[in-house]
C-alpha positions as CSV (number, residue, x, y, z in Angstrom):
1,X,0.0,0.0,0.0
2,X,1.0,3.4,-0.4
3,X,3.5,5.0,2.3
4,X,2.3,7.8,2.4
5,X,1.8,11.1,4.7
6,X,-1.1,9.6,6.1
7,X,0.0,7.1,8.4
8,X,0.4,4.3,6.0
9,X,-3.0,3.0,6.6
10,X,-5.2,5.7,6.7
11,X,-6.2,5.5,3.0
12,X,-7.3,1.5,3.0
13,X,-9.7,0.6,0.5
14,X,-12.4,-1.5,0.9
15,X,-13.2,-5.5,-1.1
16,X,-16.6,-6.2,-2.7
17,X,-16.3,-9.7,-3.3
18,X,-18.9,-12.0,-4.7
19,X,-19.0,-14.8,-2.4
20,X,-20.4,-17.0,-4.7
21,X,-17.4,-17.2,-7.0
22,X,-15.6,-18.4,-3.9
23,X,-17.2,-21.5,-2.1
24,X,-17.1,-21.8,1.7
25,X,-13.7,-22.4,1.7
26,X,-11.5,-25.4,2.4
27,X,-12.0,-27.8,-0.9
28,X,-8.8,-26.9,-3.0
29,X,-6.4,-29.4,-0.5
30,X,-6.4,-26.5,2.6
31,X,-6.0,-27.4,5.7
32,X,-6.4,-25.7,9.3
33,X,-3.8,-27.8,10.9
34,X,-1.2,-25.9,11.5
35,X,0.8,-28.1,14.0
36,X,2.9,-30.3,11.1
37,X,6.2,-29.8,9.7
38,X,6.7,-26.6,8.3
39,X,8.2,-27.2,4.9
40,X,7.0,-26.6,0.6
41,X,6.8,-23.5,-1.1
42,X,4.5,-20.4,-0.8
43,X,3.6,-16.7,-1.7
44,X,3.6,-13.7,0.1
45,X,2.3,-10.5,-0.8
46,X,2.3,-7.1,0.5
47,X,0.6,-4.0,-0.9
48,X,3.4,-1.7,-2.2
49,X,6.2,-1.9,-0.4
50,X,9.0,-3.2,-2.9
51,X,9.9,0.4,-3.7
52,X,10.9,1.7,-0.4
53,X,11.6,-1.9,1.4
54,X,13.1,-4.0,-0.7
55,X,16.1,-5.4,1.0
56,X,14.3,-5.4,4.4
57,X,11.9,-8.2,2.9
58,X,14.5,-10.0,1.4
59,X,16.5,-10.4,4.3
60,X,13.4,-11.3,6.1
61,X,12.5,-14.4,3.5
62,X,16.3,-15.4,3.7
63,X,15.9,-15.5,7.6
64,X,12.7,-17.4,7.5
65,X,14.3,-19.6,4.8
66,X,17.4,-20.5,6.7
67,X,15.4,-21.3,9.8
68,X,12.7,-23.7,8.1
69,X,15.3,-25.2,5.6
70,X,12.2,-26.8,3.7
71,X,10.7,-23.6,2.5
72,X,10.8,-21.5,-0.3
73,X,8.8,-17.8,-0.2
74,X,7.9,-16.5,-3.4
75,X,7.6,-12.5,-2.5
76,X,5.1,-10.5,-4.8
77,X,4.3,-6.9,-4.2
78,X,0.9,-5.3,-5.8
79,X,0.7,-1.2,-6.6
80,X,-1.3,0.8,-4.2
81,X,-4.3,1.3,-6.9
82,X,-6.6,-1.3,-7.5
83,X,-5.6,-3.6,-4.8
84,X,-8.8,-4.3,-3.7
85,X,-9.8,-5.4,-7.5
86,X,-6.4,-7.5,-7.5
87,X,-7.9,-9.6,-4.5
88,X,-10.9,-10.2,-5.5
89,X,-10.2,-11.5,-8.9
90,X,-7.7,-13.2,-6.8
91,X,-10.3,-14.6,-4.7
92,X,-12.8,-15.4,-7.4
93,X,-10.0,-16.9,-9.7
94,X,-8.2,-19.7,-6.9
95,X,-5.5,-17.8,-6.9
96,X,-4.8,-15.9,-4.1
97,X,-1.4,-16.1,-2.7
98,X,-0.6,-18.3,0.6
99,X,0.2,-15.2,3.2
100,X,-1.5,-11.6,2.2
101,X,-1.2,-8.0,3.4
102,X,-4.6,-7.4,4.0
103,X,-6.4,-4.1,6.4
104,X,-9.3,-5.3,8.7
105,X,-12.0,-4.4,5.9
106,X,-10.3,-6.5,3.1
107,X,-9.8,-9.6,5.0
108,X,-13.6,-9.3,6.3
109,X,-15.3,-10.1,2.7
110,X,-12.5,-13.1,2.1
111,X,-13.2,-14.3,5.7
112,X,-17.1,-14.6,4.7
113,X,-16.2,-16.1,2.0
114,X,-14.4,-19.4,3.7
115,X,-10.6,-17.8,2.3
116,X,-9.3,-16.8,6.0
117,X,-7.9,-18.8,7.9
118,X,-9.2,-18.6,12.0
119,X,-6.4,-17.9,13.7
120,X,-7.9,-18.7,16.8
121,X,-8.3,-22.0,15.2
122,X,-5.1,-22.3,13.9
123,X,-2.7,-20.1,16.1
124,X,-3.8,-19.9,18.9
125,X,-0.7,-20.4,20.8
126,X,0.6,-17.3,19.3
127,X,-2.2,-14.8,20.6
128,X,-0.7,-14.0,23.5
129,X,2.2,-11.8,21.6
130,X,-0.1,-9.5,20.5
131,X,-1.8,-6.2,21.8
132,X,-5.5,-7.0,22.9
133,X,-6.6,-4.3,20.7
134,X,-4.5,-5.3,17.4
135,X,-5.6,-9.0,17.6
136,X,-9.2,-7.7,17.7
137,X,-9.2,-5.6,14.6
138,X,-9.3,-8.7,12.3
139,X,-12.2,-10.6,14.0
140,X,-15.2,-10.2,11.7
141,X,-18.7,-9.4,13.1
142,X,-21.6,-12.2,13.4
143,X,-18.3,-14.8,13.1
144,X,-16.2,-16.4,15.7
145,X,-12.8,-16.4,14.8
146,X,-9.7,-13.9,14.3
147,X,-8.9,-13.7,10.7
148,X,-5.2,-12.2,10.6
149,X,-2.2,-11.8,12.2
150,X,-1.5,-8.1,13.2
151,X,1.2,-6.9,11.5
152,X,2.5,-2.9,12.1
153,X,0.2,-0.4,13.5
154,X,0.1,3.8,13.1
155,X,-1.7,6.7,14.7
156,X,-0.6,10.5,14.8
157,X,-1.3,13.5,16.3
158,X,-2.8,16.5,15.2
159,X,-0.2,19.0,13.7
160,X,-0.9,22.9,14.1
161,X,0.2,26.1,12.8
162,X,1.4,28.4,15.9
163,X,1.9,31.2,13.4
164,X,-2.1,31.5,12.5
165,X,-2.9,30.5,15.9
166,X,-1.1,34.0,17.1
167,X,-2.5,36.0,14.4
168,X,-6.3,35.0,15.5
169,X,-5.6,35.9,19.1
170,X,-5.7,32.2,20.2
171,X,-2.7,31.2,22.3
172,X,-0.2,29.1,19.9
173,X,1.0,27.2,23.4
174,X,-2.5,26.2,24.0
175,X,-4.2,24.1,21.5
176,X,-7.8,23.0,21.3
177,X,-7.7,19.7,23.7
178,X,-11.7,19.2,23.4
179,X,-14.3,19.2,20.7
180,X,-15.8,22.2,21.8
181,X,-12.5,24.0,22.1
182,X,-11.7,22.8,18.3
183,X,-15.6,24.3,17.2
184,X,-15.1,27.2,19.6
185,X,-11.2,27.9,18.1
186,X,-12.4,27.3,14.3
187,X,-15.0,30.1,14.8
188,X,-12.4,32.0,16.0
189,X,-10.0,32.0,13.6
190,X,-12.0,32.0,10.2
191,X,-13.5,35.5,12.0
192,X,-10.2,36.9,12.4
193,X,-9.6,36.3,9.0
194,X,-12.6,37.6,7.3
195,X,-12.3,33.4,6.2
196,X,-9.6,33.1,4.4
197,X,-8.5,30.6,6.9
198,X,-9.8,27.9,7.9
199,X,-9.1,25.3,10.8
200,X,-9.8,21.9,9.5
201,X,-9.5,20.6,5.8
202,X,-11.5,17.4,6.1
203,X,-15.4,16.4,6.3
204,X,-15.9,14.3,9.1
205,X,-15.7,10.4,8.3
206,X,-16.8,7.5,10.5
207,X,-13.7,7.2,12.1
208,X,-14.8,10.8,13.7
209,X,-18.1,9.8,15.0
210,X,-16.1,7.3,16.2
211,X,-13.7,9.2,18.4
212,X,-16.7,12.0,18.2
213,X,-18.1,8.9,21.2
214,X,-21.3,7.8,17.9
215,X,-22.3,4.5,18.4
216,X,-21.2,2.9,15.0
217,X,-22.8,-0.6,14.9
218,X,-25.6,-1.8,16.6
219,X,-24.4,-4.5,19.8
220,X,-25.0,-7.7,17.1
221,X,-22.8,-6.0,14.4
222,X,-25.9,-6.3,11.8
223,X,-26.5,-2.8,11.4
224,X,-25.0,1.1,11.6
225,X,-26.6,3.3,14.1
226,X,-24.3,6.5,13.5
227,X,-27.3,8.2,12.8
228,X,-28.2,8.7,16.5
229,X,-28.7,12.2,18.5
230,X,-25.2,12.7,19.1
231,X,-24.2,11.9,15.4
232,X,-26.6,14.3,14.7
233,X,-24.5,16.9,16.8
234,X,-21.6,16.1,15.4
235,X,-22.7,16.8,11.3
236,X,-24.3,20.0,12.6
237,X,-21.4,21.6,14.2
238,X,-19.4,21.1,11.4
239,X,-22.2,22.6,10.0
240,X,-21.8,25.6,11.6
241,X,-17.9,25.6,11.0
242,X,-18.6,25.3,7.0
243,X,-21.2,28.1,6.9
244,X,-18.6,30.0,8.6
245,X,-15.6,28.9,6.4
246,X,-13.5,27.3,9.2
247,X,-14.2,24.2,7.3
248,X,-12.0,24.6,4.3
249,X,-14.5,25.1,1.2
250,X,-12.8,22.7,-0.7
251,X,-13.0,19.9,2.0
252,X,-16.2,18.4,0.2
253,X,-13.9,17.2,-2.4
254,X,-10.7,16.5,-0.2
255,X,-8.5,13.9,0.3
256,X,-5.5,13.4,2.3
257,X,-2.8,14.7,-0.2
258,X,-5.1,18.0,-0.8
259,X,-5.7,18.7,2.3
260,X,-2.0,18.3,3.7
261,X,-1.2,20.6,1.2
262,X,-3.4,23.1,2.4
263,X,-1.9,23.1,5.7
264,X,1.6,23.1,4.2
265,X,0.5,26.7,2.1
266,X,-1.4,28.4,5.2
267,X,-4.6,27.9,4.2
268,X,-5.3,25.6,6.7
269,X,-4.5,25.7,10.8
270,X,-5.1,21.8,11.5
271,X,-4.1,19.0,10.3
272,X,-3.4,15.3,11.7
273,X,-0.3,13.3,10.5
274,X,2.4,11.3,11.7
275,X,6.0,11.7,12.2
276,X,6.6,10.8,8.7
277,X,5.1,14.3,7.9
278,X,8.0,16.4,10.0
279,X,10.6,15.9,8.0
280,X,8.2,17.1,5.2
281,X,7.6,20.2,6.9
282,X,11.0,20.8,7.3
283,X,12.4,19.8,3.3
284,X,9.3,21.6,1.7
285,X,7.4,23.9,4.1
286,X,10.6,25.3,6.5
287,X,8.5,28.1,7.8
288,X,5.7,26.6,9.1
289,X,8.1,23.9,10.4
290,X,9.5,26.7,12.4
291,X,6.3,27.2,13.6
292,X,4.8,23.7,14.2
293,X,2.9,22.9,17.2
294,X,2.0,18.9,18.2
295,X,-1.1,18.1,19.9
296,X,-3.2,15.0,20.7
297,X,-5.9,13.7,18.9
298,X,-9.4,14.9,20.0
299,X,-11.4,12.2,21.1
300,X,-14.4,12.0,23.5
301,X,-13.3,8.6,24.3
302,X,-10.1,8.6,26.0
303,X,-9.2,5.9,22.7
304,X,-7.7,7.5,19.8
305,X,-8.1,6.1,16.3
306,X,-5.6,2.8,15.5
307,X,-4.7,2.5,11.6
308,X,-3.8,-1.7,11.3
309,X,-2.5,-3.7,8.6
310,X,-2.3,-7.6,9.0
311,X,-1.1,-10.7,7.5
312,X,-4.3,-13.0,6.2
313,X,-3.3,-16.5,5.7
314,X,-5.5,-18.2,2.6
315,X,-7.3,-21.1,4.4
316,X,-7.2,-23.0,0.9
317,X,-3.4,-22.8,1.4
318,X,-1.6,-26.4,0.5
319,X,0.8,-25.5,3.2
320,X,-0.7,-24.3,6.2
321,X,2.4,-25.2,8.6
322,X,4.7,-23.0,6.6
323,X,2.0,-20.0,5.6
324,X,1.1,-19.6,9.7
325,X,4.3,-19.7,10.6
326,X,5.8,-17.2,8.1
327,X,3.3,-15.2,8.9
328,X,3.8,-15.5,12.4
329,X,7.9,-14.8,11.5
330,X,6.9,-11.9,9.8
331,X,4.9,-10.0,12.5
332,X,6.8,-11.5,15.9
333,X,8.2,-9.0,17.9
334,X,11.8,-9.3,16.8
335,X,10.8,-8.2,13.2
336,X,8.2,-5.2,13.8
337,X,10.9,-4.1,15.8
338,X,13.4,-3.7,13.0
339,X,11.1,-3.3,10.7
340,X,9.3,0.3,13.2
341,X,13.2,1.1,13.0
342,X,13.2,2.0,9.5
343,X,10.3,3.9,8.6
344,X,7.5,5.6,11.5
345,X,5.3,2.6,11.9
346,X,4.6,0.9,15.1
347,X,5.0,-3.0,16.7
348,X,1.5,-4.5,17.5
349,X,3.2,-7.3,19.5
350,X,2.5,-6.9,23.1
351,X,5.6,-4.9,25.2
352,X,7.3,-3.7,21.9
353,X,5.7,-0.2,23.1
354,X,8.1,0.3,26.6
355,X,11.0,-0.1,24.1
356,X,13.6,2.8,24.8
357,X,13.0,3.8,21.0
358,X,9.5,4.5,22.0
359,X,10.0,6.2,25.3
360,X,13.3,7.9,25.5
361,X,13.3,11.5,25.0
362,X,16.2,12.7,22.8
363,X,15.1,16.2,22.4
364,X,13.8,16.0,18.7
365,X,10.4,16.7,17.5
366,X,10.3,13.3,15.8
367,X,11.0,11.4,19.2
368,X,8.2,13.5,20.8
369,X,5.9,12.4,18.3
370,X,7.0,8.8,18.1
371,X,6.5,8.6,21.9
372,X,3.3,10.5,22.3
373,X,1.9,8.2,19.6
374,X,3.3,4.6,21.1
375,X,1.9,5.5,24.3
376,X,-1.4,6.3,23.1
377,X,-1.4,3.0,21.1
378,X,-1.3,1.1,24.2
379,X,-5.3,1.7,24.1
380,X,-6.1,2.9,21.1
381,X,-9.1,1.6,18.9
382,X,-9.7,1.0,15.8
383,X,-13.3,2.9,15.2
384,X,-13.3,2.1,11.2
385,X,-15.9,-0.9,11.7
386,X,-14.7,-4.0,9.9
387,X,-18.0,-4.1,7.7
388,X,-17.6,-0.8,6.6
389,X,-16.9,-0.6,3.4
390,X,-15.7,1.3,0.3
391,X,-19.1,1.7,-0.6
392,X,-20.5,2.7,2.6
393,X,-17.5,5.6,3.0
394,X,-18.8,6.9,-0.7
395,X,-22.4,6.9,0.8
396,X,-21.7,8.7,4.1
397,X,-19.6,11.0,2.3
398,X,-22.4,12.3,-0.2
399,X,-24.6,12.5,2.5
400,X,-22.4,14.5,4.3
401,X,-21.4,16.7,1.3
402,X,-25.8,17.0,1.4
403,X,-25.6,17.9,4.4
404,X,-22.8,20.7,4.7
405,X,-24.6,22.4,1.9
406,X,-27.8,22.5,3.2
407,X,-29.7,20.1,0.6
408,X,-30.5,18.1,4.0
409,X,-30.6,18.2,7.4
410,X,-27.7,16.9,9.1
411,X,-30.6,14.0,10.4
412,X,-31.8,13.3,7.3
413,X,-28.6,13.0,5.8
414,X,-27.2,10.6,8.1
415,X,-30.6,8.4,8.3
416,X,-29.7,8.4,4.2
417,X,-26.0,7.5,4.7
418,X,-27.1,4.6,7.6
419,X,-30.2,3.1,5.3
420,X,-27.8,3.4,2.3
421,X,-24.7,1.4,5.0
422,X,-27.6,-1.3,6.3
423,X,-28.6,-1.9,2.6
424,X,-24.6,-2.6,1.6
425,X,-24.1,-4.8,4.2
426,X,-27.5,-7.0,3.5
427,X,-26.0,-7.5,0.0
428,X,-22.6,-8.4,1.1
């Protein structure tokens, strides 16, 4: 997948696959046993990483290789763009690999469809390396069973411009720490400057009625109930903020890379990130790196957001000993390690967080960031719901759009997005 500015996993896209082109799983010579000898030849794939990585897999493979001397790994690495279309003609065609990089919402549709292996099942023994919270992002709703291996994780802070903070009277030392702060300090700012900045560059998505405190799912996980009075509250405030241009005009339209570049020209006060994004600042922006404030996440929670990739192993695999435990090779604590080491990612195996390199201060703004977010990944959640998908973001983000312009009412528009979500998820 694409390493990008925005945490690596930010930008996941969702699988519609059609279950019927896949069977229940199991009847191409797979097996769930794990527990023989851990020998033949598989293939791996991850979601564009060869570019910037290359020699850190292939050292990994030779590792794995030397210590299973029955093995071979075949290592195949897919673009960014049409991933999700790649695994399900995969999927429909018997040919998806032995061990893939897959996010929570693409290994849900292969898990209905009988092509993920339970872990719980299968490796169980290893579930106790992981964080509670990582482990739990694959696990599909209305199944029993854990459908990946947690592989790294990312979160970030919100990044702020002290410079326009100052000029709207707002103290840059003192960033907005609540919701109502953030609504209260937007105001503020796009008033001071007759709108021509604004504070946020984004529409709300479902990961912010997540940390917003919206309940996302009903309790059985068979429909969306974002749509509830405190939803509602959410949509109209930022409401408010776009009537008064502290939403950023353009954020109807916006994506990650567009809004990043707004903050990066001025235009814009807010913007979350990761530590990746510093030494951006500094190579392409140096002024507003000079003036770069680092704040938490809002959340009405206590749990900010968790971006996860995993490792899926195909449960029609012909060598399940050797696809659990590569996976297992690939994502044990020894190997996220090195592998946090060498780009701003973080180890979902359970202590990796109390690491020095995650708690010792050295003074740089990159440390602080690297620590503040390890710490907060101790407990953070991953509010993206597993069944969400593609679809369902398009449909929430229309009604949004609906919404922000006044063509709805921020109720109407998200009993549209919710009836449009519960009608997805019926046909998936």
């Amino acid at each position: 997948m694409p390493m990008s500015r925005r945490a690596l996993a930010a930008a996941a896209v969702a699988l519609v696959l059609p279950l019927s082109a896949c069977g229940s799983g199991g009847d191409d010579g797979g097996s769930t046993d794990a527990s023989g000898k851990v020998e033949g030849d598989i293939t791996f794939q991850t979601w564009n990483l060869r570019a910037n990585f290359k020699p850190y897999f292939e050292g990994l493979i030779a590792d794995f290789e030397h210590q299973y001397p029955g093995t071979h790994v075949k290592w195949v690495d897919q673009p960014g763009e049409g991933y999700a279309d790649k695994l399900s003609a995969d999927a429909a065609g018997g040919t998806l690999p032995d061990v893939v990089n897959v996010s929570p919402d693409l290994a849900a549709p292969l898990a209905k469809a009988g092509l993920a292996l339970d872990l719980d099942k299968a490796a169980a023994k290893y579930r106790p390396e992981y964080l509670d919270g990582a482990w739990a992002s694959h696990r599909v709703p209305g199944m029993n069973g854990t459908y990946a291996f947690p592989w790294y994780l990312n979160t970030g802070p919100l990044f702020y411009n002290k410079a326009l903070f100052t000029k709207a009277g707002l103290d840059p030392d003192q960033p907005p720490k609540t919701y109502d702060e953030l609504f209260a300090d937007g105001l503020r700012m796009a008033e001071k400057s007759d709108g021509k900045v604004a504070t946020l560059a984004n529409v709300p998505t479902i990961e912010d009625f997540g940390r917003y405190g919206v309940p996302l799912m009903n309790k059985q996980g068979t429909g969306f109930a974002f749509n509830d009075a405190k939803g509602v509250q959410l949509l109209t405030r930022y409401k408010q903020l776009y009537d008064a241009k502290a939403l950023d005009p353009q954020a109807l339209t916006a994506t990650g890379e567009s809004a990043g570049k707004k903050f990066l020209t001025g235009a814009v006060a807010m913007n979350p990130g990761s530590a990746l994004d510093l030494g951006n600042f500094k190579k392409n922006a140096p002024s507003l790196y000079r003036n770069i404030g680092i704040t938490d996440q809002i959340t009405s929670t206590g749990h900010v957001n968790m971006y996860v990739m995993g490792l899926m192993v195909n449960s029609r695999t012909r060598h399940t000993p050797a696809a659990v435990a590569f996976a297992h090779f690939v994502t044990d604590a020894r190997n996220q390690m090195s592998f946090a080491k060498k780009v701003a990612i973080f180890p979902s195996t359970a202590g990796s967080l109390d690491d020095p390199y995650f708690t010792k201060e050295d003074g740089t703004d990159e440390t602080r960031v690297r620590i503040a977010a390890a710490k907060s990944l101790k407990n953070a959640v991953n509010y993206t719901p597993v069944l969400f998908s593609e679809q369902m973001k398009t449909a929430l983000r229309n009604e949004v759009a609906k919404a922000l312009q006044g063509k709805e009412s921020p109720q109407e528009a998200l009993d549209n997005a919710v009836k449009a979500a519960d009608r997805l998820l019926q046909q998936g």
